[in-house]
MDTraj code that builds the backbone (N, CA, C; nanometers):
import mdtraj as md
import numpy as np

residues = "UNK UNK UNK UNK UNK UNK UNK UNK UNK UNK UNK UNK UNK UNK UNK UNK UNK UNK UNK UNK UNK UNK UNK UNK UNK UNK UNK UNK UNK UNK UNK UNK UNK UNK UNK UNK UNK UNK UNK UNK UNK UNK UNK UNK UNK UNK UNK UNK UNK UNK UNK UNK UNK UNK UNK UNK UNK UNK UNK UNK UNK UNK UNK UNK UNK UNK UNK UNK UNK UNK UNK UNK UNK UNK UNK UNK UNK UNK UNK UNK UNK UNK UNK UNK UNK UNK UNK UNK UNK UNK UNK UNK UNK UNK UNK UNK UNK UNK UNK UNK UNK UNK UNK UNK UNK UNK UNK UNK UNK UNK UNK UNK UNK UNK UNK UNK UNK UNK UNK UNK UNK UNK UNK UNK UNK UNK UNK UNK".split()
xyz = np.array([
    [3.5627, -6.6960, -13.5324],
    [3.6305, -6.8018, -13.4600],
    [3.5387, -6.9227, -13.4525],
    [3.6383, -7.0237, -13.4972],
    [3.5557, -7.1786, -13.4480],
    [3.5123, -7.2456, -13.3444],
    [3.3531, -7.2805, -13.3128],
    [3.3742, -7.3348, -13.1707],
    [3.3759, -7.4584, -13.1550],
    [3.3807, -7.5209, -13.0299],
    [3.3883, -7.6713, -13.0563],
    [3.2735, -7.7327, -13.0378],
    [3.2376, -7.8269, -13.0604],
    [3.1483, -7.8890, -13.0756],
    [3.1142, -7.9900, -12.9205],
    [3.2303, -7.9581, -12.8412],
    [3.2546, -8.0801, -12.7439],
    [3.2604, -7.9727, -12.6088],
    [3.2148, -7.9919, -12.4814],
    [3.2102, -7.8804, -12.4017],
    [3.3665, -7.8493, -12.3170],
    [3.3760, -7.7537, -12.2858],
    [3.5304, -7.7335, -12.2673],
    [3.5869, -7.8521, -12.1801],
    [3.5022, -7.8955, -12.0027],
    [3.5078, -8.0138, -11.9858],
    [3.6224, -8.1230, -12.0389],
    [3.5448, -8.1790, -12.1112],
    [3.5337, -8.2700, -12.2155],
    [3.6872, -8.2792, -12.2882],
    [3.7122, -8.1549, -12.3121],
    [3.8573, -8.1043, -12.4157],
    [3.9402, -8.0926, -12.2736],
    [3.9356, -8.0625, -12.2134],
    [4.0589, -8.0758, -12.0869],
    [4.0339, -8.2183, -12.0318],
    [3.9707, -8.2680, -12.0600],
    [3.9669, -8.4203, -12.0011],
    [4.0593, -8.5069, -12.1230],
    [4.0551, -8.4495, -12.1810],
    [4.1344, -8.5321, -12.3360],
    [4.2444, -8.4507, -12.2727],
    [4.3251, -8.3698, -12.2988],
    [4.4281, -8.3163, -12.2844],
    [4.4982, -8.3565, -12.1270],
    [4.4513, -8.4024, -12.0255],
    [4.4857, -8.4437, -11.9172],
    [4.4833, -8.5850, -11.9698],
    [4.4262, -8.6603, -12.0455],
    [4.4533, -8.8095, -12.0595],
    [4.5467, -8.8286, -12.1629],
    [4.5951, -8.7320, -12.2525],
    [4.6764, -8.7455, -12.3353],
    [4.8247, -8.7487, -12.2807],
    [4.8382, -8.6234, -12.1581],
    [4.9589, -8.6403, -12.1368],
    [4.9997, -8.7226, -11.9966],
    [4.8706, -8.7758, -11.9510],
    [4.9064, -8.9309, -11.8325],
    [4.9511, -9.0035, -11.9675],
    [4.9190, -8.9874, -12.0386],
    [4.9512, -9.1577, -12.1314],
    [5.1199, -9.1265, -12.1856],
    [5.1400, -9.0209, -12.2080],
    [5.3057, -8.9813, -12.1978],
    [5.3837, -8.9899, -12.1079],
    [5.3133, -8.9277, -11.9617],
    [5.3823, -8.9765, -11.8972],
    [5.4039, -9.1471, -11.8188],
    [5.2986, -9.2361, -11.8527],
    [5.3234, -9.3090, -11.8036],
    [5.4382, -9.4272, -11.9329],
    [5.4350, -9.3555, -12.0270],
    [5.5775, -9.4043, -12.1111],
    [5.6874, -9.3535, -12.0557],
    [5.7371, -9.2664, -11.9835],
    [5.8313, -9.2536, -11.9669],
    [5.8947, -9.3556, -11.8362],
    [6.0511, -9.3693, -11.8926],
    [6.1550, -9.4558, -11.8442],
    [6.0987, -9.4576, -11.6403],
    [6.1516, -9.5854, -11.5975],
    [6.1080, -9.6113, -11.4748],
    [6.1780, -9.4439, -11.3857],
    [6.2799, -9.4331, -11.4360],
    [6.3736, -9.3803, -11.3394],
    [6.4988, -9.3743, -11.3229],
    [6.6217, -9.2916, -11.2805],
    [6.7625, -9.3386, -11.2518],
    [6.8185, -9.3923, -11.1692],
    [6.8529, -9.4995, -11.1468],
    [6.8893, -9.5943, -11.0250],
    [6.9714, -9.5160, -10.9511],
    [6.9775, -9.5417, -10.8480],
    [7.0704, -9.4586, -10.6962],
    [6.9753, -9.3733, -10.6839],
    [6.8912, -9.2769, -10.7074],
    [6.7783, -9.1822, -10.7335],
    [6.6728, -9.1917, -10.6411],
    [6.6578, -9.2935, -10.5747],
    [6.5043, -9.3228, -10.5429],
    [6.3837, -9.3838, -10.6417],
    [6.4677, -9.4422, -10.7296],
    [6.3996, -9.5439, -10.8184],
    [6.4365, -9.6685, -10.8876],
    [6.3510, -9.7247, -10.9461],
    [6.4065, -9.8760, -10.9822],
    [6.3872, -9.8663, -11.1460],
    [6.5142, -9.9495, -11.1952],
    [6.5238, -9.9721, -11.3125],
    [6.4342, -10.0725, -11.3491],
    [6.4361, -10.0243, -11.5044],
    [6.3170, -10.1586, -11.5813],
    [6.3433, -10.3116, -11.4945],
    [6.4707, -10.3165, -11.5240],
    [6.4734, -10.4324, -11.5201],
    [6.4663, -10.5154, -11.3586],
    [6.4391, -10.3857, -11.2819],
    [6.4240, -10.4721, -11.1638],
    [6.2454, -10.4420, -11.1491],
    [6.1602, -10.3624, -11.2007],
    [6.0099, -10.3663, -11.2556],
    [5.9932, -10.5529, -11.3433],
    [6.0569, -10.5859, -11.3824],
    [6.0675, -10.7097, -11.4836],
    [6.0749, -10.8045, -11.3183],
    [6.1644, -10.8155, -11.2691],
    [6.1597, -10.8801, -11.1175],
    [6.0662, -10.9280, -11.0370],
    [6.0276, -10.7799, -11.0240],
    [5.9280, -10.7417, -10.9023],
    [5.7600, -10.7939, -10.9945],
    [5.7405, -10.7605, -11.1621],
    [5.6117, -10.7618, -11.1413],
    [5.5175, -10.9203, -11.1807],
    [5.6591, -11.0312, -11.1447],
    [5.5298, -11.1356, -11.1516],
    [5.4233, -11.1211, -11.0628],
    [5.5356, -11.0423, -10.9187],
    [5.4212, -11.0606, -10.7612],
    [5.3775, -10.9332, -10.7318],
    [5.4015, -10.8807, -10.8198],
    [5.3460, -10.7052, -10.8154],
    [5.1795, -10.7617, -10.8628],
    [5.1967, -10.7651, -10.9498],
    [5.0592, -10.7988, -11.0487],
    [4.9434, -10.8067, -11.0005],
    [4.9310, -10.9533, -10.8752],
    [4.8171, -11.0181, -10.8746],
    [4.7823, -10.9097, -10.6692],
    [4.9132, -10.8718, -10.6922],
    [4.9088, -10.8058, -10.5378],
    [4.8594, -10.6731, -10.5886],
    [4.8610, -10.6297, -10.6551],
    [4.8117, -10.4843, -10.6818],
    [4.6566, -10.5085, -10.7355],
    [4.5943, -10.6445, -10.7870],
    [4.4628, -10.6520, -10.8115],
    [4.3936, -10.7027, -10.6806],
    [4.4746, -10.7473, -10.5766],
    [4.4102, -10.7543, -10.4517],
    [4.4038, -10.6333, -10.3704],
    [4.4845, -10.5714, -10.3551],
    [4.4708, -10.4165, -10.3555],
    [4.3552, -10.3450, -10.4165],
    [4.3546, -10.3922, -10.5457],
    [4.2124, -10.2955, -10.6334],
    [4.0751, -10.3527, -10.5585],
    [4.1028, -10.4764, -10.5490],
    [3.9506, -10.5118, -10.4842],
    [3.9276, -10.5021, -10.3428],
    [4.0439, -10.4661, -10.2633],
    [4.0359, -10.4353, -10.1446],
    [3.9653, -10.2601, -10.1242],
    [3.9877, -10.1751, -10.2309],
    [3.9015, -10.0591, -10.2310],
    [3.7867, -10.0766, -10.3015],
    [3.7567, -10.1696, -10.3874],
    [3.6213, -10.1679, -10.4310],
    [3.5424, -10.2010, -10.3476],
    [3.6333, -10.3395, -10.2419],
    [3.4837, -10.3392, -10.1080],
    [3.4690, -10.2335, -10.0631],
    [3.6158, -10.1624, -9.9996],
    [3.5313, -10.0658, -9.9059],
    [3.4810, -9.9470, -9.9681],
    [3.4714, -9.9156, -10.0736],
    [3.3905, -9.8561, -10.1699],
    [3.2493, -9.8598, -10.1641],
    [3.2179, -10.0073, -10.1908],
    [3.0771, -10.0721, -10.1665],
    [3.0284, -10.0875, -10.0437],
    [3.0884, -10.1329, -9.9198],
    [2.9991, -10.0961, -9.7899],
    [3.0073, -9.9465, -9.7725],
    [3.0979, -9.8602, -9.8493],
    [3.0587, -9.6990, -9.7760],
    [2.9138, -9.6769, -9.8749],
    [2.8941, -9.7478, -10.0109],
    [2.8043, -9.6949, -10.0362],
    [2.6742, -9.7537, -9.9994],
    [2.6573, -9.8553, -9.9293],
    [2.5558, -9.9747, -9.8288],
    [2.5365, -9.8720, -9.7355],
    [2.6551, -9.7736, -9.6796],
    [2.6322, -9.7599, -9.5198],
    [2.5778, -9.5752, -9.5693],
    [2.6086, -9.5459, -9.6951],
    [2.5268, -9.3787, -9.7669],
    [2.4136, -9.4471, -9.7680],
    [2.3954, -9.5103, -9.8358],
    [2.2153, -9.5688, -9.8473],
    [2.1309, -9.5794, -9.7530],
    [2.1622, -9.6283, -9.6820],
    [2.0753, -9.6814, -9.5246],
    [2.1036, -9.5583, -9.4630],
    [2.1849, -9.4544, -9.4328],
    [2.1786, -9.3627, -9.4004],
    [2.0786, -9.2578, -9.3471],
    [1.9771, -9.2102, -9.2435],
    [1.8975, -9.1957, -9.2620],
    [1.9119, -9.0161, -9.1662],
    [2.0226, -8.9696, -9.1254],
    [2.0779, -8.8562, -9.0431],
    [2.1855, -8.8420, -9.0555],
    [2.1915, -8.6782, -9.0705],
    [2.3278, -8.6227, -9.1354],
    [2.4532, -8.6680, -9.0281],
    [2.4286, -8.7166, -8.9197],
    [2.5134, -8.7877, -8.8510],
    [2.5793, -8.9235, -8.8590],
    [2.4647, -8.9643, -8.8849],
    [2.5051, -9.1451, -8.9895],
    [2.5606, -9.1477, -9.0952],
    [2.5583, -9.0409, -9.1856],
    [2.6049, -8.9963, -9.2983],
    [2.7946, -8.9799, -9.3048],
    [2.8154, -8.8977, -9.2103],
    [2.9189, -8.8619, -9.1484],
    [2.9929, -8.9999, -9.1037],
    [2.9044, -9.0377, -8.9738],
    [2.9626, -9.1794, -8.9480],
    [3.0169, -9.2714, -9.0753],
    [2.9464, -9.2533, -9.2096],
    [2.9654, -9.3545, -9.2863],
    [3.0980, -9.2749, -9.3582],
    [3.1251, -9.1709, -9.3622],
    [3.1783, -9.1738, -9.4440],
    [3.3718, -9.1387, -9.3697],
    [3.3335, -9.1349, -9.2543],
    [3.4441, -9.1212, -9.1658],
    [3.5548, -9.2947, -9.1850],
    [3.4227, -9.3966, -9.1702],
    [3.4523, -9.5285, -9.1595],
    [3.5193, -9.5455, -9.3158],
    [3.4516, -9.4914, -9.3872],
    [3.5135, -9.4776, -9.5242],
    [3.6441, -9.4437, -9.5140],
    [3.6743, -9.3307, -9.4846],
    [3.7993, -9.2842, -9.4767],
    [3.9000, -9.3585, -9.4115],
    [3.8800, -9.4042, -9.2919],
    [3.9325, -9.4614, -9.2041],
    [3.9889, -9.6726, -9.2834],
    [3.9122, -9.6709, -9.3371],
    [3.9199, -9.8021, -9.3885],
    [4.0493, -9.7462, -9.5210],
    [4.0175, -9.6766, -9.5982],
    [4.1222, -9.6132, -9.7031],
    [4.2278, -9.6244, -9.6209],
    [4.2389, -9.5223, -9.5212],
    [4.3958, -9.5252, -9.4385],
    [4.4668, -9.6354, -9.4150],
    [4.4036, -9.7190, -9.3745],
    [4.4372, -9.8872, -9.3328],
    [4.4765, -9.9604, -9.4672],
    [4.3973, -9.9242, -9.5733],
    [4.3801, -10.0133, -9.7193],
    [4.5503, -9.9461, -9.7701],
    [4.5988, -9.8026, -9.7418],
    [4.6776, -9.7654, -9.8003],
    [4.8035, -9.7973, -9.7068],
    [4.7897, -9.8157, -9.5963],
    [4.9018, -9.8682, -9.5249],
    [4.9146, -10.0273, -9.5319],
    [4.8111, -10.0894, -9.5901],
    [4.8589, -10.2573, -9.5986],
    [4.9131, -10.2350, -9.7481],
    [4.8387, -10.1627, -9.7941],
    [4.9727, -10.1758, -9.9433],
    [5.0904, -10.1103, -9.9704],
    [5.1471, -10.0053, -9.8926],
    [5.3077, -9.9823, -9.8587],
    [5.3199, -10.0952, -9.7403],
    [5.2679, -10.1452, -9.7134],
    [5.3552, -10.2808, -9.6211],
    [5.3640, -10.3767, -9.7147],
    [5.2638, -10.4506, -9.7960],
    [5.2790, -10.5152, -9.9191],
    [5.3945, -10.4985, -9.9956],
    [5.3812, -10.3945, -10.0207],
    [5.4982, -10.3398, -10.1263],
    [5.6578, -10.3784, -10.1021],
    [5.6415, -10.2442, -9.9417],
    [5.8007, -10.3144, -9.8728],
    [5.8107, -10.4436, -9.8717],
    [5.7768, -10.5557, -9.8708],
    [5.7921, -10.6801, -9.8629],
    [5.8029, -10.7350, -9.9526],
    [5.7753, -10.6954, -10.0491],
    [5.7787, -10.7755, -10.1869],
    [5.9300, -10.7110, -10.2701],
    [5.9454, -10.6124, -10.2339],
    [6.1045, -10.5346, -10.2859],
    [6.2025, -10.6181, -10.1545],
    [6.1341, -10.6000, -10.0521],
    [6.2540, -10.6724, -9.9785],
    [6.2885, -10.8323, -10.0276],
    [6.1915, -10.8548, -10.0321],
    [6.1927, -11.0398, -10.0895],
    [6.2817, -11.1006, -10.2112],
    [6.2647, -10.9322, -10.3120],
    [6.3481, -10.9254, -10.4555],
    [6.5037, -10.8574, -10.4211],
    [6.5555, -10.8137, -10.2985],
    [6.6678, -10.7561, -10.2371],
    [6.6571, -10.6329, -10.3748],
    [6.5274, -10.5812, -10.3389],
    [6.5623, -10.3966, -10.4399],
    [6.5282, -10.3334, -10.3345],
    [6.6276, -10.2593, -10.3014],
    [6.5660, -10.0944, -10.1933],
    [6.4406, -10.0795, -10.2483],
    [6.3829, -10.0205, -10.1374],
    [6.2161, -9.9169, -10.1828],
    [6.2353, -9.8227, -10.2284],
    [6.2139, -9.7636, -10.3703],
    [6.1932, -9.6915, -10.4278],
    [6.1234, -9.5871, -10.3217],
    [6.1858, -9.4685, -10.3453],
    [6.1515, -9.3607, -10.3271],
    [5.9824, -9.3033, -10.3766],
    [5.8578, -9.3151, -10.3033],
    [5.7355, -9.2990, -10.3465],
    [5.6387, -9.2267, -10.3071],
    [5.7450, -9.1234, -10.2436],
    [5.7007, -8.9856, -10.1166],
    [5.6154, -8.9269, -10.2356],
    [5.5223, -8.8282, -10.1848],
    [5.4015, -8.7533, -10.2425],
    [5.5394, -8.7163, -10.3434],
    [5.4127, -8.6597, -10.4280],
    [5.4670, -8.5911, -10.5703],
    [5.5175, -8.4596, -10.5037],
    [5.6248, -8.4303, -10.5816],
    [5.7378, -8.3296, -10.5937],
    [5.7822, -8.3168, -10.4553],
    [5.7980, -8.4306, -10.4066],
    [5.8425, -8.4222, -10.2714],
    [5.7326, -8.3596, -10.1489],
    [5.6595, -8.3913, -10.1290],
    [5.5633, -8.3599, -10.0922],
    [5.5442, -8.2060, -10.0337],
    [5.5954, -8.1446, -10.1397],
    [5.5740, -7.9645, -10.1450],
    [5.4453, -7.9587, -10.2369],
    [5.3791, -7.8600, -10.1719],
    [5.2875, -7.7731, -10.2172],
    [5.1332, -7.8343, -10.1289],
    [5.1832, -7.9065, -10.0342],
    [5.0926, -7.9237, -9.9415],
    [5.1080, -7.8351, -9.8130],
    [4.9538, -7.7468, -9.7726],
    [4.9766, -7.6884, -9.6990],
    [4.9681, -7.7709, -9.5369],
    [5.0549, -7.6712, -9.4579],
    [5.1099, -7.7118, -9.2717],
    [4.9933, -7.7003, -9.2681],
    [4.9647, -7.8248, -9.1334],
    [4.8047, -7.8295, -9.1005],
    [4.8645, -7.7384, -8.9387],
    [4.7218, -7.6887, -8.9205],
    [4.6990, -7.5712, -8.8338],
    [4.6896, -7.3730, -8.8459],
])
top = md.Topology()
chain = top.add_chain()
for i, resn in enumerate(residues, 1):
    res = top.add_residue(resn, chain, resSeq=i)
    for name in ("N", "CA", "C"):
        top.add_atom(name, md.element.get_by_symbol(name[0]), res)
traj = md.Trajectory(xyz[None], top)
């Protein structure tokens, strides 16, 4: 038997990027569904665009002060602290961009797409 030359890693990292790139060809969705047709994606993404790269740089800051506030870090308590604030800043970063969002579909009169966790948010376990 042949082996590979590339570490297994490596070969499931190709095979997980092969089929994001399939799926992100596939069609938006079926309207009435909880999704939006191409052509209302064509609508929405002059102001989608530059709002979703303010979004990107809104996690790269807080990316960069969590990693300012790991550095200076000097007790597994500060550590914690930093990375709580981390978290806590994500939560906020991800609720101004479903408020973003709603507003920008409302502005284009398209319902909000349906954008609940994947598969309906089954296979997450009840906390407690």
């Amino acid at each position: 038997m042949k082996t590979s030359h590339f570490p297994s890693g490596l070969v499931a990292l190709a095979i997980v990027l092969a089929s994001a790139g399939t799926a992100l060809a596939q069609p938006v969705g079926q309207p009435g569904r909880g999704r939006i047709t191409p052509e209302q994606w064509q609508q929405v993404f002059p102001d989608y665009r530059p709002l979703a790269l303010r979004q990107h740089q809104a996690r790269i800051a807080i990316l960069q002060r969590g990693e300012r506030c790991i550095r200076s870090a000097e007790t597994a308590e500060a550590l914690g602290r930093c990375l709580e604030e981390e978290r806590t800043a994500m939560r906020g970063q991800r609720r101004d961009q479903r408020d973003s969002m709603r507003q920008l579909f409302q502005s284009k009169g398209i319902a909000l797409p349906d954008w609940g966790r994947r598969g309906g948010g089954q296979g997450r376990k009840p906390k407690g």
